[in-house]
C-alpha positions in Angstrom: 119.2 88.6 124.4 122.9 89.3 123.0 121.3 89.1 119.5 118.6 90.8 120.2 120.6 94.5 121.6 123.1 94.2 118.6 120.3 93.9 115.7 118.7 96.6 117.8 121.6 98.7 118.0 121.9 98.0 114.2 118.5 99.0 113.3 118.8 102.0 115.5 121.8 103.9 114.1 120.1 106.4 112.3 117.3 106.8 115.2 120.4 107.9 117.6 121.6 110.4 115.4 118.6 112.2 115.3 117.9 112.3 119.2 120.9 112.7 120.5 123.5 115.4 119.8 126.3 114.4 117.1 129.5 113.1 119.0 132.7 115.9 119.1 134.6 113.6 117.5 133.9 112.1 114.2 135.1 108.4 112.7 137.4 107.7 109.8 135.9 105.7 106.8 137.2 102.9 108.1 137.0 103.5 111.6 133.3 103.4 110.8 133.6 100.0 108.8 135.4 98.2 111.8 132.8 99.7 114.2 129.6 98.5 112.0 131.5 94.8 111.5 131.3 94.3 115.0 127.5 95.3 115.5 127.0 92.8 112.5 129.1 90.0 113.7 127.4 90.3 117.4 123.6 90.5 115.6 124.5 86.9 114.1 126.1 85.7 117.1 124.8 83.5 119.7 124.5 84.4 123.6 127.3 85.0 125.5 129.7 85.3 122.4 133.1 87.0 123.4 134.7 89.5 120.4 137.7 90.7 119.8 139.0 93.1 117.4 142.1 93.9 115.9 143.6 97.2 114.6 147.3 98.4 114.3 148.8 100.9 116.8 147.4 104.4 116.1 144.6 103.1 113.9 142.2 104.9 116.7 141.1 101.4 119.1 140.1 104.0 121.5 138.0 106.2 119.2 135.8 103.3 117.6 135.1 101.6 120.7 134.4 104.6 122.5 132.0 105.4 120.1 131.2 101.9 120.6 130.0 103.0 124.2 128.2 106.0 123.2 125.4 103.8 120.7 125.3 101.2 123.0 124.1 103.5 126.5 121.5 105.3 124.2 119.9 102.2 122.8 120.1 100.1 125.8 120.1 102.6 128.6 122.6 99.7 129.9 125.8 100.5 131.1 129.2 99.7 129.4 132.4 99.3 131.9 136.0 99.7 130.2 139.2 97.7 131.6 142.4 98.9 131.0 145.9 98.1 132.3 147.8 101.3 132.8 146.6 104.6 135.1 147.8 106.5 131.9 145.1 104.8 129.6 142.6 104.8 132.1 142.8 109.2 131.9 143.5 108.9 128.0 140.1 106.5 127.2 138.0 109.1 129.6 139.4 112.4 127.9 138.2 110.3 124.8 134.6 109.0 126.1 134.1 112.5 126.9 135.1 113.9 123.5 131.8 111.6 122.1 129.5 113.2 125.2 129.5 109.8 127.0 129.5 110.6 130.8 132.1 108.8 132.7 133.3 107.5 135.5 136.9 106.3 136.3 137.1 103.6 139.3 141.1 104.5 140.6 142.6 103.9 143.6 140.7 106.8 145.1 137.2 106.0 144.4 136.4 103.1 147.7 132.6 103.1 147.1 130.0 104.3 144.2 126.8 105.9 145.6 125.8 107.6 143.1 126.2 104.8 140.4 122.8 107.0 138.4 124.8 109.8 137.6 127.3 107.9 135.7 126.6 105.6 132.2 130.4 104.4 131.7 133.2 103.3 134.5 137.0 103.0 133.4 138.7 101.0 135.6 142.3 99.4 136.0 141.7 95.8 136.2 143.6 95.0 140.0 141.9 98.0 141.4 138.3 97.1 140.0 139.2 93.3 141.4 139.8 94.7 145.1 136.8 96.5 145.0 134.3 93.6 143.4 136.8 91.0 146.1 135.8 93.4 148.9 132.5 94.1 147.8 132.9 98.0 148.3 131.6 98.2 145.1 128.6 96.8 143.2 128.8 97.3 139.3 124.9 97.4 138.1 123.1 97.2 135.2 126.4 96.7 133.1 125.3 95.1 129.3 128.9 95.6 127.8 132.4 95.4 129.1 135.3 96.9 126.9 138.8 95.1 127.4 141.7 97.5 126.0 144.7 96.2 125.2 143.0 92.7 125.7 146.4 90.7 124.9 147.8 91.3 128.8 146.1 88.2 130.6 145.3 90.2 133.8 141.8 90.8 132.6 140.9 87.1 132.6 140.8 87.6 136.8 137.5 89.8 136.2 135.5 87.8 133.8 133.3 85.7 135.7 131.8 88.8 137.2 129.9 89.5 134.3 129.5 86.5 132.5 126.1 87.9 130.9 127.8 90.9 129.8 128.5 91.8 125.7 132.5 91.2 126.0 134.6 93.1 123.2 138.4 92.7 123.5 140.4 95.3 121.4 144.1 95.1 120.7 147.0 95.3 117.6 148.3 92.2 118.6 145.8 89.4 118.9 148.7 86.9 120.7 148.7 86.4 124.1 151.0 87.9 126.8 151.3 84.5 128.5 151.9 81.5 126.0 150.1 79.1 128.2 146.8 81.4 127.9 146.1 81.9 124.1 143.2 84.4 123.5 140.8 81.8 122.0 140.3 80.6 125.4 138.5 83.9 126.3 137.4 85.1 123.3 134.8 83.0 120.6 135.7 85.2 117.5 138.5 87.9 116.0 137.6 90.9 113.7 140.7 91.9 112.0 140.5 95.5 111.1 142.5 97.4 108.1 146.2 96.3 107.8 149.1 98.8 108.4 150.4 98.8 105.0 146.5 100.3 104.4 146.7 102.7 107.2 150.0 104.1 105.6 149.3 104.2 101.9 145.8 105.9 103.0 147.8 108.7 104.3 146.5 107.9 108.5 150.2 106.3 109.5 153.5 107.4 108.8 155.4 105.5 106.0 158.6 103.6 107.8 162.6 103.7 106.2 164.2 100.7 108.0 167.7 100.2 108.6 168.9 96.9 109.9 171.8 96.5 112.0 173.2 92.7 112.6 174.2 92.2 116.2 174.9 88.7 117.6 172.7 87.5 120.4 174.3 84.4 121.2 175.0 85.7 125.0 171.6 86.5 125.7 169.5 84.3 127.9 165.8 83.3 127.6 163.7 83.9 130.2 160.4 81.8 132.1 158.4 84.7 130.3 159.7 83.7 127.1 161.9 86.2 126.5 165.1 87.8 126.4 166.5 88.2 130.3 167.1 92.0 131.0 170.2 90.8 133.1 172.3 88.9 129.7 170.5 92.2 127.7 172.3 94.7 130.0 175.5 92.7 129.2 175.2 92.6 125.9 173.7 96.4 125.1 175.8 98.0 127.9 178.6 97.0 126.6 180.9 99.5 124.8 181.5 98.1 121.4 177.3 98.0 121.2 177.2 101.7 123.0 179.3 102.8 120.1 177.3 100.8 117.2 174.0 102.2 118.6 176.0 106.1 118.5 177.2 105.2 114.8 173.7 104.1 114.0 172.0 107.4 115.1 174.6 109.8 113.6 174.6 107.7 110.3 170.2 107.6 110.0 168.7 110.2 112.4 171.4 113.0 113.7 169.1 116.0 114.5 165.7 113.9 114.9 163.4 113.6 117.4 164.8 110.4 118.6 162.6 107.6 121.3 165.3 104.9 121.9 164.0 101.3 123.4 165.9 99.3 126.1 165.7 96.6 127.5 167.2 97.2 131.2 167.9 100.3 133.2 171.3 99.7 133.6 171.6 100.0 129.3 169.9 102.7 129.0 171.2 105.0 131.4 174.9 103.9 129.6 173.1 105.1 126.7 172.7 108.1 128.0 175.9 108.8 129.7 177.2 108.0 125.9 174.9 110.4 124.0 175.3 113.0 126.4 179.3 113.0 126.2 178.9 112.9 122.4 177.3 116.4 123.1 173.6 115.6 122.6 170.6 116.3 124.0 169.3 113.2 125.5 167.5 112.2 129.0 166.5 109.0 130.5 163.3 108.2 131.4 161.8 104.8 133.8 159.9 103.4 136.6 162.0 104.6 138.9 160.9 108.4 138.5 158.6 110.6 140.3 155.4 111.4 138.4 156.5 114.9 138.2 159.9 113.8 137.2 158.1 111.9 134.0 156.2 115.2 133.3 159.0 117.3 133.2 161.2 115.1 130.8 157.9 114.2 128.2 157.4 117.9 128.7 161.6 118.4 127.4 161.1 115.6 125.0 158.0 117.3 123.7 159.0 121.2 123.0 162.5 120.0 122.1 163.1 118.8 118.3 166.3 117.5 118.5 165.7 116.0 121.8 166.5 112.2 122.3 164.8 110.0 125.1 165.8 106.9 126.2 163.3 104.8 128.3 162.6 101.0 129.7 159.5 99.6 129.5 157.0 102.5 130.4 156.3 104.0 126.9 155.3 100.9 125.3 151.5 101.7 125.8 150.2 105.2 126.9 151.9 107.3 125.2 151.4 109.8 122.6 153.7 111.6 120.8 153.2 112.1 117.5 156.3 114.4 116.5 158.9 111.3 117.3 160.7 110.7 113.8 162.8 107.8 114.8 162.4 104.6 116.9 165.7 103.0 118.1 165.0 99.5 118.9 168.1 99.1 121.3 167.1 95.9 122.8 166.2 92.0 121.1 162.5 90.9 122.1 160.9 87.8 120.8 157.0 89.2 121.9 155.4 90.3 118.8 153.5 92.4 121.1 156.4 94.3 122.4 158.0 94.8 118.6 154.4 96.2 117.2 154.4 98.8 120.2 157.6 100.1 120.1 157.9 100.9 116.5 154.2 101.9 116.6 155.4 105.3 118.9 156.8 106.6 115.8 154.0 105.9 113.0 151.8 109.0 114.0 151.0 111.5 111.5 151.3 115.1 111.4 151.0 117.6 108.3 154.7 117.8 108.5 155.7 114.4 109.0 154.6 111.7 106.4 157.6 109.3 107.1 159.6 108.2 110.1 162.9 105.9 110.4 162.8 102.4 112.0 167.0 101.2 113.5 166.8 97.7 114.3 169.7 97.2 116.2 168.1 93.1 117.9 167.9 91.5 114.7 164.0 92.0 115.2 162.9 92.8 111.5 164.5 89.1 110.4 162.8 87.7 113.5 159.4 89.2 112.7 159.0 90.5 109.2 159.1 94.2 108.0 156.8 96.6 110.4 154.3 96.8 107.8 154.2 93.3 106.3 151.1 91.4 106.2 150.1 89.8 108.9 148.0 86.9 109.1 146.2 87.4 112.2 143.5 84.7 112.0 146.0 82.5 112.1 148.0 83.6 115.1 144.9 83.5 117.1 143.4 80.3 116.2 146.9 78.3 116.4 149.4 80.1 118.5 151.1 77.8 119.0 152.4 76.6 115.4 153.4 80.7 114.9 155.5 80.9 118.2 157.2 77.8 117.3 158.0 79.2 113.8 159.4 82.2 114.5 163.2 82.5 113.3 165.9 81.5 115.8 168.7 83.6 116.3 171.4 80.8 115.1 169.3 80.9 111.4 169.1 84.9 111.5 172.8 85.1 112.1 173.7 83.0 109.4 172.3 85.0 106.9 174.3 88.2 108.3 176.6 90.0 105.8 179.2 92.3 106.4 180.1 95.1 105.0 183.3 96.6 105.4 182.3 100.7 106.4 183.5 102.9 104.3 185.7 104.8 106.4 187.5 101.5 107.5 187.4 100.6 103.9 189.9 103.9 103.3 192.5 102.6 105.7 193.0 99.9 103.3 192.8 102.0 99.9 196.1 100.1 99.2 194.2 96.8 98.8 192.6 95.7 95.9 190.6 92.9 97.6 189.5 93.2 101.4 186.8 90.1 101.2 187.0 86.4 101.8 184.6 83.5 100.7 185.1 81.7 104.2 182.4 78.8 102.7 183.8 78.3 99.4 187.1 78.7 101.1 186.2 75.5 103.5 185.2 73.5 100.2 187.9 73.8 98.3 189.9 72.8 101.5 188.0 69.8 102.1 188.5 68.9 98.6 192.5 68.6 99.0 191.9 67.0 102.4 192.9 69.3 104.3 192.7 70.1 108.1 189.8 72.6 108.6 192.1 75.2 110.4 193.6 75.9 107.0 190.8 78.4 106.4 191.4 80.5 109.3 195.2 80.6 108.1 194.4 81.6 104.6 192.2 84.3 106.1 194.6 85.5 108.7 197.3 86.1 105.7 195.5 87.8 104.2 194.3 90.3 106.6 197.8 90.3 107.6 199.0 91.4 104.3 196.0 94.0 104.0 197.4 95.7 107.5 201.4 95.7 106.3 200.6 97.3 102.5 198.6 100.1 104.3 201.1 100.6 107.0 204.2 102.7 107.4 205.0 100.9 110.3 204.8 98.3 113.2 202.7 100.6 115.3 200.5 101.6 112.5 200.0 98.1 111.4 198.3 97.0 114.8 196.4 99.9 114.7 194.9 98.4 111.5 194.3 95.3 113.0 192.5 96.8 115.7 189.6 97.9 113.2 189.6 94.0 111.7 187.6 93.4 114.8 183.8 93.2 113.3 185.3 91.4 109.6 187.5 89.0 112.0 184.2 88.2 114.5 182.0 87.3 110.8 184.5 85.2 109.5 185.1 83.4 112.5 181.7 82.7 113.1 181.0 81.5 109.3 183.9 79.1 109.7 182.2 77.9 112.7 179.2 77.3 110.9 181.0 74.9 108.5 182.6 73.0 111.3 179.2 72.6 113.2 181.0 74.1 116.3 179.8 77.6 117.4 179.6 77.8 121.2 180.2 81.1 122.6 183.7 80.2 124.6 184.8 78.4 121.2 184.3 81.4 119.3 185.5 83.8 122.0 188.8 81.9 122.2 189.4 81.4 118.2 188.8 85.3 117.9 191.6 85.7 120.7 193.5 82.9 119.0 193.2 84.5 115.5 194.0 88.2 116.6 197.0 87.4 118.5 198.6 85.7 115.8 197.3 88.5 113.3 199.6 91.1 115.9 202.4 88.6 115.8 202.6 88.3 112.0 203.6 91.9 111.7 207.2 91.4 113.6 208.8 90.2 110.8 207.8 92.7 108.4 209.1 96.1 109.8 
């Protein structure tokens, strides 16, 4: 029967056109090309095959399948129900439905019983509310041929498939990879369509074009948590603390000062330092999160809308939902090792408008090393027939750190104009010490003369020598940690003490000299 309504609805394209009146909205080139794929693919398939398919973020999911919707209730006169996750995309999917003349029907905590099931050819339901319903049998779904799952990567939708196990199923989603590790997609879905790349999208003018800066933080204090990911508690530690406050500040100023700004968190407590920070560096900024009323929310997208300076820091709620297409720069604040998550945050800012071809990516979780550039290729097939051998290949923080290099700023490099050398080979260093047999510690030692030398010839003074030391801090922290690398020892007391250790000593070495 499945192969049957597909070749049907196939056959029938150009039938529908003619009877029915022309959708409002129209389909992109390839829009179209996805949308005729997945008729083909289910006219081959067998009976009860399950389909998903895979576009980026702002490549218009919503628009194909709710075109989708609108062929299949002509050709069928079945109905199709759509599952999403989120109130917010439950409005957003019917505002859509309606722009192609499909009459709808969303099923929200409101609606307790469907009388009048006739007047209706499409249903939009969140998936825990539909569940109560079809549990407490106030409501009886009939003559459904297609269900629709948006977003199909969250694993809550599994709960509802048994109900309509003779249904058409079509999963859509940018990030074919489970939410939950233990539940890969292939369990619930026989086949994946993977729709035109990003690095198409931009280069064919429908997403922004991304300029990525990279800022190396290290992450050895955060914790992993039974969902895989970082802990928001050892995040909030890490990302509330000042030193990171103040990278995050230096970031903005140096990349995006006077840009529409959307900065990503990973715990409440972090962002609202964030914007305690901002707002005492004089800028407009206003945090948004769970916590706030839905008028509250309205008001500050409303702000973060009309105002083109304006910056917004959030947690977790503007992931999926949300629209803005006049954001030109996405502050990942925050480390995540879901794919997911990394695709939907950055994806916020890659909507186009006749004024804005380009938008600017700062990576301040080492999440571009962990993951690959926003618009690299992907290989998709492969994450969703295996999993299992991508998760366990994904970068560790220890390997990602070891590549870090620092760079001396430029502004710190002018306190030390006096200096004709600031840098030290900490691994060629170590060699040349093992060579003479030497005890490892020797390294350190050569390293802390010099920077002591570096603060005296660019000091008038005791005093103005420790303040030089001070801004060692970051150069002092790398080299410590490549020496640690060499000696296989890198646990985070260890290097907390030998950076203690070294500075002290650094202070101490100036007595002498003045």
């Amino acid at each position: 029967m499945l192969k049957f309504v597909a070749q049907f609805l196939k056959d029938m394209s150009e039938e529908i056109d003619v009877l029915m009146p022309p959708p409002k909205k129209v389909l992109y080139e390839y829009q179209q090309k996805g949308m005729d794929k997945i008729f083909d693919t289910l006219a081959k398939a067998p009976d009860n095959h399950n389909l998903l398919y895979q576009l980026p973020t702002g490549g218009g999911k919503t628009v194909i399948f709710s075109e989708i919707a609108r062929r299949y209730v002509a050709t069928t006169n079945k109905k199709v129900l759509i599952l999403t996750h989120r109130i917010e995309l439950c409005g957003q999917t019917s505002a859509m439905l309606n722009g192609f003349d499909v009459k709808n029907k969303i099923i929200n905590s409101k609606v307790k019983s469907l009388p009048n099931q006739k007047d209706y050819m499409c249903f939009v339901a969140m998936v825990e509310t539909l569940k109560n319903r079809l549990q407490d049998e106030m409501i009886d779904l009939d003559n459904i041929g297609m269900v629709i799952v948006d977003e199909a990567h969250y694993n809550s939708f599994r709960k509802l498939f048994h109900y309509f196990e003779d249904c058409v199923m079509l999963g859509v989603t940018a990030t074919p990879l489970s939410s939950n590790v233990k539940l890969p997609m292939y369990q619930n879905y026989d086949e994946l369509i993977v729709g035109e790349s990003i690095s198409y999208l931009v280069k064919n003018g429908f997403l922004s074009s991304p300029t990525t800066y990279c800022y190396d933080v290290g992450l050895s204090s955060l914790k992993i948590g039974a969902n895989g990911d970082y802990t928001v508690r050892s995040s909030d530690l890490l990302y509330g603390d000042f030193p990171m406050l103040e990278k995050l500040v230096h970031a903005y100023e140096e990349n995006s000062r006077g840009k529409k700004t959307l900065i990503f968190s990973s715990g409440i407590s972090t962002s609202l330092g964030v914007f305690d920070t901002f707002t005492k560096a004089g800028y407009a900024i206003k945090h948004l999160d769970n916590k706030n009323s839905p008028a509250e929310r309205k008001e500050i997208l409303e702000w973060f809308k009309h105002t083109p300076d304006a910056i917004l820091t959030s947690v977790g709620i503007l992931t999926t939902g949300f629209d803005e297409p006049t954001v030109e720069t996405i502050i990942l604040n925050r480390a995540t090792k879901s794919l997911t998550l990394y695709f939907q945050m950055i994806g916020r800012g890659s909507r186009i408008l006749e004024n804005k071809k380009k938008f600017t990516i700062l990576d301040l979780g080492n999440n571009v090393a962990r993951f690959g550039a926003w618009n690299d290729k992907v290989d998709w097939h492969e994450i969703f027939r295996v999993p299992d051998f991508y998760l366990n290949n994904i970068i560790v923080d220890s390997e990602i750190e070891k590549n870090f290099k620092y760079k001396m700023p430029d502004d710190v490099r002018a306190k030390f104009a006096k200096s004709e050398n600031v840098e030290f080979d900490v691994d060629e260093e170590y060699k040349q010490s093992q060579k003479k047999g030497e005890r490892p510690k020797m390294v350190l030692e050569r390293s802390l003369a010099q920077h002591s030398t570096m603060c005296i010839e660019n000091s008038e003074d005791l005093m103005d020598a420790r303040q030089l030391a001070i801004l060692l801090s970051d150069q002092i922290a790398y080299r410590i940690r490549l020496y640690s690398y060499s000696i296989c020892k890198s646990t985070d007391n260890y290097l907390k003490w030998l950076q203690e250790d070294y500075e002290r000593k650094l202070m101490q070495s100036f007595s002498n000299r003045f």
